[in-house]
C-alpha positions in Angstrom: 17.2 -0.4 -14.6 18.2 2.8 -12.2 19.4 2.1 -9.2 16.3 4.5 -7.6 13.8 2.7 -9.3 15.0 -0.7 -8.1 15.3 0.2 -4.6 11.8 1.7 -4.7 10.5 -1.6 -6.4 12.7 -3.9 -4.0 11.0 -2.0 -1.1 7.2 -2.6 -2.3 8.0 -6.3 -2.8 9.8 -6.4 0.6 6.3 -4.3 2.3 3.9 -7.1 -0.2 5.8 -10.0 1.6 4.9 -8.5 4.7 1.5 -7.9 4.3 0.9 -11.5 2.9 2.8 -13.2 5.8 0.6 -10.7 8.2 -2.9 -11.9 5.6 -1.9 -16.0 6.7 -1.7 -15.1 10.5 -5.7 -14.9 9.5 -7.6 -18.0 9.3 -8.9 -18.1 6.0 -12.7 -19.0 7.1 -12.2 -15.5 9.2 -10.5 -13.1 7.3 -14.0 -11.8 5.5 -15.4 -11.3 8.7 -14.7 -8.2 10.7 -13.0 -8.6 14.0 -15.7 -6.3 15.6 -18.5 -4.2 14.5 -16.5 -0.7 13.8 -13.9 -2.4 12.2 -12.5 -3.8 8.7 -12.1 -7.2 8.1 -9.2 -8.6 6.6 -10.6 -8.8 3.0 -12.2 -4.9 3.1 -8.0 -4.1 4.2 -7.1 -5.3 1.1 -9.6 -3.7 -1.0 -9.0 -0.5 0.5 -5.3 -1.4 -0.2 -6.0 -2.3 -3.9 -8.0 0.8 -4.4 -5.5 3.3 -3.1 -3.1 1.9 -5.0 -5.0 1.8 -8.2 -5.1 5.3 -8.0 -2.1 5.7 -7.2 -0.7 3.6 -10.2 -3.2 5.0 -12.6 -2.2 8.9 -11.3 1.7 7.6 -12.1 0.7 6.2 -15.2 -0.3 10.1 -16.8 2.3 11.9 -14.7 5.1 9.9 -16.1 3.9 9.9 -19.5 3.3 13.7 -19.3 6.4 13.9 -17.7 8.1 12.3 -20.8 6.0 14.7 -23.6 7.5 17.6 -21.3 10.6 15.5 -22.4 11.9 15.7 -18.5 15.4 14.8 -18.2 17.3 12.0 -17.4 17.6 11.1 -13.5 21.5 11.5 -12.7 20.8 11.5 -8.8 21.9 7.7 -7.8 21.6 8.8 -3.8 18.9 6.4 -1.7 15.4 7.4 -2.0 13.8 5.5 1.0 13.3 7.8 3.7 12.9 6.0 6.8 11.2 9.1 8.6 8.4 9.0 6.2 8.1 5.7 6.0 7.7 5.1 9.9 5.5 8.0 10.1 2.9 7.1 7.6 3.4 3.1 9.2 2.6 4.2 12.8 -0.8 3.0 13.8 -0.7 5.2 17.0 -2.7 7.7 15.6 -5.8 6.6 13.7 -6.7 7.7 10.3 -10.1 7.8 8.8 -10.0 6.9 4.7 -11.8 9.0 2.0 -15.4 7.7 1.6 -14.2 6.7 -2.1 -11.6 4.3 -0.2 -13.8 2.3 2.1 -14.4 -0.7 1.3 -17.5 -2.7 0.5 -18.5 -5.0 3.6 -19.4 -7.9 0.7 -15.9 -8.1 -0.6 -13.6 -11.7 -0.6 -10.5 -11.5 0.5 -9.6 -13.7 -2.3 -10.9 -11.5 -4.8 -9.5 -8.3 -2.6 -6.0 -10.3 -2.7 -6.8 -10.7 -6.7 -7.3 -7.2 -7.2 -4.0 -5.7 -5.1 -2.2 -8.2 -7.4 -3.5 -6.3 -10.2 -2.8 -3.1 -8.6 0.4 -3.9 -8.2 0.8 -4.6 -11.5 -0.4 -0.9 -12.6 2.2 0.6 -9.9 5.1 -1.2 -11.0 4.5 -0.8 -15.0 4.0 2.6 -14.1 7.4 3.4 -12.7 9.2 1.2 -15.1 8.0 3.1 -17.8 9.4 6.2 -16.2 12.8 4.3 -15.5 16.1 7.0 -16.7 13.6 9.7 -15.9 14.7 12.5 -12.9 11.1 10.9 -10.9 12.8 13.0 -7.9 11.9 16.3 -10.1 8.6 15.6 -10.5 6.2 16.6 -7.8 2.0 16.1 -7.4 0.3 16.9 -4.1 -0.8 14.5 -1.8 -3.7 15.0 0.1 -1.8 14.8 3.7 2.1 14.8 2.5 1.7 18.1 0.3 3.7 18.2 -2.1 5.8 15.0 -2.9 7.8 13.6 -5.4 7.2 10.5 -7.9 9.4 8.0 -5.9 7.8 9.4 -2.7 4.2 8.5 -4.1 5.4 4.7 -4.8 7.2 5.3 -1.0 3.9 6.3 0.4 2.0 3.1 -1.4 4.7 0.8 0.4 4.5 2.6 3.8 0.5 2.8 3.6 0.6 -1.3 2.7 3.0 -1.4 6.3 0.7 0.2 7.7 -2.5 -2.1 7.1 -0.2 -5.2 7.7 0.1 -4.0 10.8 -3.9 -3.3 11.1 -4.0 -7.0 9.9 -1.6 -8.5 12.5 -4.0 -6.5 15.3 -6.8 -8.5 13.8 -5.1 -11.5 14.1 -4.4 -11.7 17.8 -7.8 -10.4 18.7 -9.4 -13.0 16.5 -6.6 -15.6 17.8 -7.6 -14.0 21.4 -11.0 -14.6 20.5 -11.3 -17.8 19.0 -8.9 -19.1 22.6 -11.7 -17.2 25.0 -14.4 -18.9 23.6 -12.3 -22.7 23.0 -12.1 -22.2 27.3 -15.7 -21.1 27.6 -17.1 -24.4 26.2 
């Protein structure tokens, strides 16, 4: 395997480790309710995840094999592809982001069967980019709806970066519901 493509897939298992340790700060009789009435409960996070990265997977499913009926060259670049800048910027949670209407979430969804379907995802991502392993991924650019233009390895970047960011939505949900839950145990 290249070196690019398992430092890309060694940093979306490293953000999926994250998100599930955030997931278990959630009870699991809580995390399909929503925390308050404007916002996402655990479980419609991880659909929204699951269905971002669906698309994502699917879209680098048809660039790749494009790319390889263009018969794109081999990847000779070995140089890190993890750009911390990007990756913190798309992770902060300072500045709130709405998502498309076609990536919010039902409010009936499980968040066993949201966890079920981000494995599956997942899946689609990383069969994707291991079908373009040897291929230059760097050369290969699609525009993103907020990045612009951005490279294959940046798109599989993004997906890791945008999972950091909801783990950290996730964690907020945690302490207000642990906040919540320890307001009303010392109202009773």
């Amino acid at each position: 395997m290249h070196p690019r493509i398992e430092e890309v897939l060694s940093y979306l298992d490293t953000e999926r480790t994250a998100l599930r340790a955030a997931v278990e700060l959630v009870p699991a009789p809580l995390r399909n309710q929503p925390p308050a009435a404007d916002r996402w409960s655990v479980a419609q996070v991880l659909q929204h995840l699951a269905s971002v990265e669906n698309k994502i997977g699917m879209a680098m499913t048809k660039w790749i094999a494009d790319a390889r009926a263009a018969e794109t060259g081999p990847e000779t670049e070995t140089s890190p592809v993890v750009n911390n800048l990007m990756v913190q910027a798309i992770a902060d949670r300072s500045k709130r982001r709405d998502a498309p209407e076609e990536f919010r979430p039902p409010g009936d969804v499980d968040a066993e069967s949201a966890w079920a379907a981000l494995e599956r995802s997942r899946k689609t991502l990383r069969d994707a980019l291991l079908a373009g392993d040897g291929l230059a991924l760097g050369e290969i650019k699609q525009p993103h709806p907020v990045l612009g233009p951005i490279d294959l390895y940046q798109w599989a970047l993004f997906e890791g970066s945008h999972e950091a960011r909801h783990a950290g939505q996730i964690r907020e949900i945690a302490t207000q519901m642990n906040a919540d839950s320890t307001t009303t145990a010392s109202a009773s």
